[in-house]
N, C-alpha and C positions, 0 to 999 in steps of 0.2 A: 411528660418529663422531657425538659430540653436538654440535651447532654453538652451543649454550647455553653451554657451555664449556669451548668447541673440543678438545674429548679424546676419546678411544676408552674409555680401563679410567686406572686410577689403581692403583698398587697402597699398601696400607700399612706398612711400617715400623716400628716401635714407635709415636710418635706423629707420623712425619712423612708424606707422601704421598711419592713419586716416582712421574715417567713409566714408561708402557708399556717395558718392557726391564730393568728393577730385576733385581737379584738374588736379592731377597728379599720376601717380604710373598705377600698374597693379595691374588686380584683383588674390587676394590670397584668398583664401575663405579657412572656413576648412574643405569642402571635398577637396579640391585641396589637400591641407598640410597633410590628410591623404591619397592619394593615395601611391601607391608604388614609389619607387627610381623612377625606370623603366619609368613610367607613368609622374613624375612630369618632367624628361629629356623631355621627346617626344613632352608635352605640351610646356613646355616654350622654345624649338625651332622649333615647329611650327609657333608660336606667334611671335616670334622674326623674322621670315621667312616673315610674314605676312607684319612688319613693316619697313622692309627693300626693301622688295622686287617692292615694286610700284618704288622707289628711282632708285634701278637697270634699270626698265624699263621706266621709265618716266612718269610713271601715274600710275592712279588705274588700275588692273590687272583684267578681268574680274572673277567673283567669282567663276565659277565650275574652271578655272585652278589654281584659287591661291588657292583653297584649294585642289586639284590635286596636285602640286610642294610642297605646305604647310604640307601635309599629308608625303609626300614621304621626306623631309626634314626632318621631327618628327620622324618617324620612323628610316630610316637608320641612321640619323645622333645619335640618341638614340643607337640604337648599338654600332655604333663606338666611343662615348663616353664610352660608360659602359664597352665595351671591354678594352679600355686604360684605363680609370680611376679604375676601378675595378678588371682586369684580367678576363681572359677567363671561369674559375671556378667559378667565382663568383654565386651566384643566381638573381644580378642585370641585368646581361648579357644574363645570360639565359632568363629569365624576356621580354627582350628588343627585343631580338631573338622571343620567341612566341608572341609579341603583334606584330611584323613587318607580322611575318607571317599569323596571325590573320587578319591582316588590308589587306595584298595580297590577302588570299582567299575572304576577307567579300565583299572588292571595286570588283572582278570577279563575287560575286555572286551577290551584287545590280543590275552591268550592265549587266550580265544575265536575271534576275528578270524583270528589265526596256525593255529590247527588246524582252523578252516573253509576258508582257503586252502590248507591245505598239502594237506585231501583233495580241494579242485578238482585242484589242479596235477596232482597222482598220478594222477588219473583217467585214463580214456580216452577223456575226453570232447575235440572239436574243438578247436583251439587259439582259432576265435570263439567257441565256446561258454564254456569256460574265462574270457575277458575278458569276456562278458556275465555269468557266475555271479560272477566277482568282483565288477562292480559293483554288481549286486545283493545284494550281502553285504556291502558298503562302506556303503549307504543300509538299509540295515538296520539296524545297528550306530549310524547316526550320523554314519562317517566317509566323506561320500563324494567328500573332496579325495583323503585318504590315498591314496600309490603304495606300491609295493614298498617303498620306499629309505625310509619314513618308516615304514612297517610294522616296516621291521627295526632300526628304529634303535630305537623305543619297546620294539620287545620286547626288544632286550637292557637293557631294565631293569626287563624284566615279567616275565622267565622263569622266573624261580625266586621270584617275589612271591608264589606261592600255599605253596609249602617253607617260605620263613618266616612265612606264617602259622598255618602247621602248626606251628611250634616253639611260636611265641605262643600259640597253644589250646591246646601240653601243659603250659604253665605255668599256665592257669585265667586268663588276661591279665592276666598279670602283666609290665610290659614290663620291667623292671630284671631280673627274671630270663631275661627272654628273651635281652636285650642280653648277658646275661654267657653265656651259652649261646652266639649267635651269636658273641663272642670265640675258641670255638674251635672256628669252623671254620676248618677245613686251608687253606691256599695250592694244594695238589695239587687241579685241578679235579675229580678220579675220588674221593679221597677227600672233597672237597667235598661233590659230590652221595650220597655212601655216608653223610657224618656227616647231610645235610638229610633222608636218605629215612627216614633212623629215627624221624621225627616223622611 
């Protein structure tokens, strides 16, 4: 709730606004409307990625990949917008440039984080010992708010972030071809990860 002007989300309409509960539109809130240039790109074609993308494949997309391709769609494609629309000097560019690169290290260091965790838990080690290596591997990293529940929430959008970078390097980084690559992956999660492992 913004008490600035007294709303939660706004959604929009062609050119009108309506209240939370509309039938139609997407949600614009005004943190949205104040983030950066940079930031409102990366969202709204991720989203638009999101709404397309079952279409391409023929159903729902399973969720750690659609937001794997959804994430890497936001991003690159936010570059390459802000690069043309703005030029290369810009600060929307650069902007777009360190949030890509942001989102490259942060997706390597969840699923770092996640298979340093998952070989504590496996172990045989104490279940104190287990909570003190976690923490220790929490301030290592960086994160050392991050619980379980926030561990697993970032990684289902980190988990296949390294697959589609693999797609992206067999195209020579080229992201327009990458993007028309990522259009067909499958809906079927097993064929998903069968069409990502071929990169």
């Amino acid at each position: 709730f913004h008490s600035s002007c007294l709303c939660s989300a706004h959604y929009r309409m062609t050119a009108d606004y309506v209240v939370l509960g509309g039938s139609k539109g997407c949600d614009l809130t005004p943190d949205f409307m104040n983030d950066a240039t940079a930031r409102k790109v990366e969202v709204v074609l991720h989203e638009d990625w999101h709404t397309n993308h079952s279409n391409w494949a023929g159903g729902a997309v399973s969720r750690p990949i659609a937001e794997a391709t959804a994430s890497f769609v936001g991003h690159f494609g936010a570059v390459e917008f802000t690069k043309n629309h703005f030029g290369e000097r810009s600060w929307v560019y650069r902007e777009a440039l360190k949030n890509r690169d942001n989102r490259i290290n942060y997706a390597y260091t969840i699923n770092n984080l996640y298979d340093k965790l998952k070989d504590v838990y496996t172990s045989r080690r104490s279940f104190e010992d287990k909570l003190k290596r976690k923490a220790e591997i929490l301030e290592e990293v960086g994160l050392p708010s991050f619980n379980n529940a926030t561990i697993m929430q970032e990684y289902l959008y980190t988990k296949y972030f390294e697959h589609v970078m693999r797609v992206y390097s067999s195209t020579e980084l080229n992201v327009l071809e990458t993007i028309e690559l990522l259009k067909k992956v499958p809906a079927n999660k097993s064929d998903a990860e069968e069409f990502l492992d071929k990169y």
